[in-house]
TILUMTOR-400033 format. One line per 5 residues: number of its first residue (from 0); their letters; for each residue y, x, z of C-alpha. Coordinates in pm, 1 decimal, always signed. Last residue first. Example, Ala and Ser with C-alpha at 12.3 -4.5 7.8 and 13.67 -1.06 7.14 Angstrom:
REM TILUMTOR-400033
1) SA) -106.0:+1367.0:+714.0  -450.0:+1230.0:+780.0;
//
This chain:
REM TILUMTOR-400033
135) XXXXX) +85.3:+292.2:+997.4  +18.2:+661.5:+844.3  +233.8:+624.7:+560.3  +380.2:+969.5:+615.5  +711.8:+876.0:+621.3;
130) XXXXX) +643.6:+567.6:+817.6  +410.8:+752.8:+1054.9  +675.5:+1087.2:+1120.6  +930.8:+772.3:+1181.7  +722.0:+651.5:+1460.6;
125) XXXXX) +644.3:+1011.2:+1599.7  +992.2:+1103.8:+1632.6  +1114.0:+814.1:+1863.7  +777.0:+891.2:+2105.9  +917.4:+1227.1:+2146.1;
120) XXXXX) +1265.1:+1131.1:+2173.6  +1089.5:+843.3:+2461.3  +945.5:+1122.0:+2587.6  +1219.6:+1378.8:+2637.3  +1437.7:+1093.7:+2780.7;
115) XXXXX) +1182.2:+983.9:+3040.4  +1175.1:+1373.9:+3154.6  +1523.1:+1503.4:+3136.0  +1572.9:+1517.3:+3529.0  +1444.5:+1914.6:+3549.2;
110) XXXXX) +1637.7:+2009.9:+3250.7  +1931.3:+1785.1:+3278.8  +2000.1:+1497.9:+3388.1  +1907.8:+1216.3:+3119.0  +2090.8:+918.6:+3232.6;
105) XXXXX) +1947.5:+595.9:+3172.4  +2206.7:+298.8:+3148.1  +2032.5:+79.0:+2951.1  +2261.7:+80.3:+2649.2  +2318.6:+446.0:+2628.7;
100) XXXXX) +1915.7:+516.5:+2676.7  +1891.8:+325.0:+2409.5  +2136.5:+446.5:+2162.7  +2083.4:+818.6:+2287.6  +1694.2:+743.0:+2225.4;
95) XXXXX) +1795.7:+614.1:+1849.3  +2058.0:+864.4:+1801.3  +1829.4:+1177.4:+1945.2  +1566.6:+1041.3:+1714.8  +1750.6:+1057.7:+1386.6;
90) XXXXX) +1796.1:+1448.2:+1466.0  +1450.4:+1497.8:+1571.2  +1347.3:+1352.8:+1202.1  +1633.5:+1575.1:+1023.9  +1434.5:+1883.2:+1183.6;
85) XXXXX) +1091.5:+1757.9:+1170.3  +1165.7:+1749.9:+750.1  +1307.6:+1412.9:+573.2  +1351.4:+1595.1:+259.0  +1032.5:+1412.1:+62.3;
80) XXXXX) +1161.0:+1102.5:+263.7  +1484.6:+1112.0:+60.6  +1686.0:+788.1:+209.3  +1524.5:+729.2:+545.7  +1676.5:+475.8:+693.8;
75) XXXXX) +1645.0:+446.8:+1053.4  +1750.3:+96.6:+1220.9  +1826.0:+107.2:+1597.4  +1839.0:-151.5:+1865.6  +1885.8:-455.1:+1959.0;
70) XXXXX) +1610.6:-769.3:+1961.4  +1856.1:-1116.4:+1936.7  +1475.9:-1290.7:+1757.7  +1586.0:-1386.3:+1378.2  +1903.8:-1202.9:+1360.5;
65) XXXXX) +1768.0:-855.5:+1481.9  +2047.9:-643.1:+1642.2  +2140.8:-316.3:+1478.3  +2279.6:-5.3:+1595.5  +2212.1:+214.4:+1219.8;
60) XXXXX) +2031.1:+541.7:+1171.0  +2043.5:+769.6:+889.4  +1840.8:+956.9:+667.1  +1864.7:+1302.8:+397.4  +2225.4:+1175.7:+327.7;
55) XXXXX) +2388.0:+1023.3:-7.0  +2825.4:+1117.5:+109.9  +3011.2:+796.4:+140.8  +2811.2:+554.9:+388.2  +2590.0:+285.6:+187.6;
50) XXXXX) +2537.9:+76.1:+486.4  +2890.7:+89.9:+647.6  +3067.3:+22.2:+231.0  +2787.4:-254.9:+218.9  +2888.6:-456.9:+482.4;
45) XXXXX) +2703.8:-530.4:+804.9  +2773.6:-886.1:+922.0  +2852.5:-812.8:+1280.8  +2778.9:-777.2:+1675.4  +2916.3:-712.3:+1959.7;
40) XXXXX) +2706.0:-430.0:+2126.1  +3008.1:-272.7:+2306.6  +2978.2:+31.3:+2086.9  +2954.0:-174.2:+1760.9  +2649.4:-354.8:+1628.6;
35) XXXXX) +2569.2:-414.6:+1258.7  +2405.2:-765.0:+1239.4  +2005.0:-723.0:+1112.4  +1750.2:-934.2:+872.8  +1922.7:-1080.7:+595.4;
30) XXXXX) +2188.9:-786.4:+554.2  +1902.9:-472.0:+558.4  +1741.9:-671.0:+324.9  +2015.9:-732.6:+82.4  +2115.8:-365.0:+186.7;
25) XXXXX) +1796.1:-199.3:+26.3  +1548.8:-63.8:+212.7  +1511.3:+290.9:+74.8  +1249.9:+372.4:+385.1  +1192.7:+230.8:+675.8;
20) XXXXX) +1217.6:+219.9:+1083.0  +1317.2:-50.2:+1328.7  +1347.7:+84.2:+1650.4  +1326.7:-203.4:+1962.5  +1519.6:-270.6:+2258.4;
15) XXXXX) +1441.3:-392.1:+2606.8  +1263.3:-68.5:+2768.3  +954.3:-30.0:+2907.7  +727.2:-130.6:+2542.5  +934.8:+132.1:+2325.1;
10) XXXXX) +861.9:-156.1:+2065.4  +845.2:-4.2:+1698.3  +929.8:-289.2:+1390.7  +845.1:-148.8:+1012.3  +1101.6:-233.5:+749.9;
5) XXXXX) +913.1:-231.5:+410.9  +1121.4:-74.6:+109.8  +883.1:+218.9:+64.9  +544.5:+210.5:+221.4  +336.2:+117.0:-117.0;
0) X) +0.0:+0.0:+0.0;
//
């Protein structure tokens, strides 16, 4: 089964959000399913000039609420999967579990207190390691 274009749903399971995770979904999609949300998690129609930002990147990751269910959360796009490496994969992660972790009030503290934020950037980087690789 082709992977690209379907939006895959991740549930961190102890915390109240969700990462959504795909690749070359179009904004029609993208627009039907999610609002955009802003820092204070009020929530918008996304518009194609937010979606499509103005330099083509590697991936990118959205603060999205689902329309259907109220989920929030984070939508990563991966644009050029073949040059998705672990690098720009960690990099998408540290949004998604700074998004979260940002929204919930967790505080990562440092080396010896960074624990629950180191796995849930590990978890984070595994999910969009299976959509890229098709590995569902």
């Amino acid at each position: 089964m082709d992977n690209e274009k379907i939006i895959h749903q991740f549930d961190p399971v102890i915390y109240p959000a969700r990462v959504w995770i795909g690749i070359n979904i179009p904004f029609y999609d993208v627009k039907e399913k999610f609002y955009g949300l802003d820092i204070s998690l009020e929530r918008a129609e996304i518009t194609e000039k937010e979606y499509f930002p103005d330099t083509f990147s590697t991936a990118r990751t959205y603060t999205v609420s689902d329309k259907k269910d109220g989920w929030i959360g984070t939508l990563v796009v991966l644009w050029q999967p073949k040059k998705c490496d672990v690098g720009i994969m960690a990099h998408e992660a540290v949004h998604c579990a700074d998004f979260i972790c940002e929204s919930f009030g967790i505080e990562s503290r440092g080396f010896s207190g960074g624990e629950p934020y180191a796995y849930l950037l590990q978890w984070i980087v595994r999910c969009i390691e299976k959509v890229k690789l098709n590995k569902l």
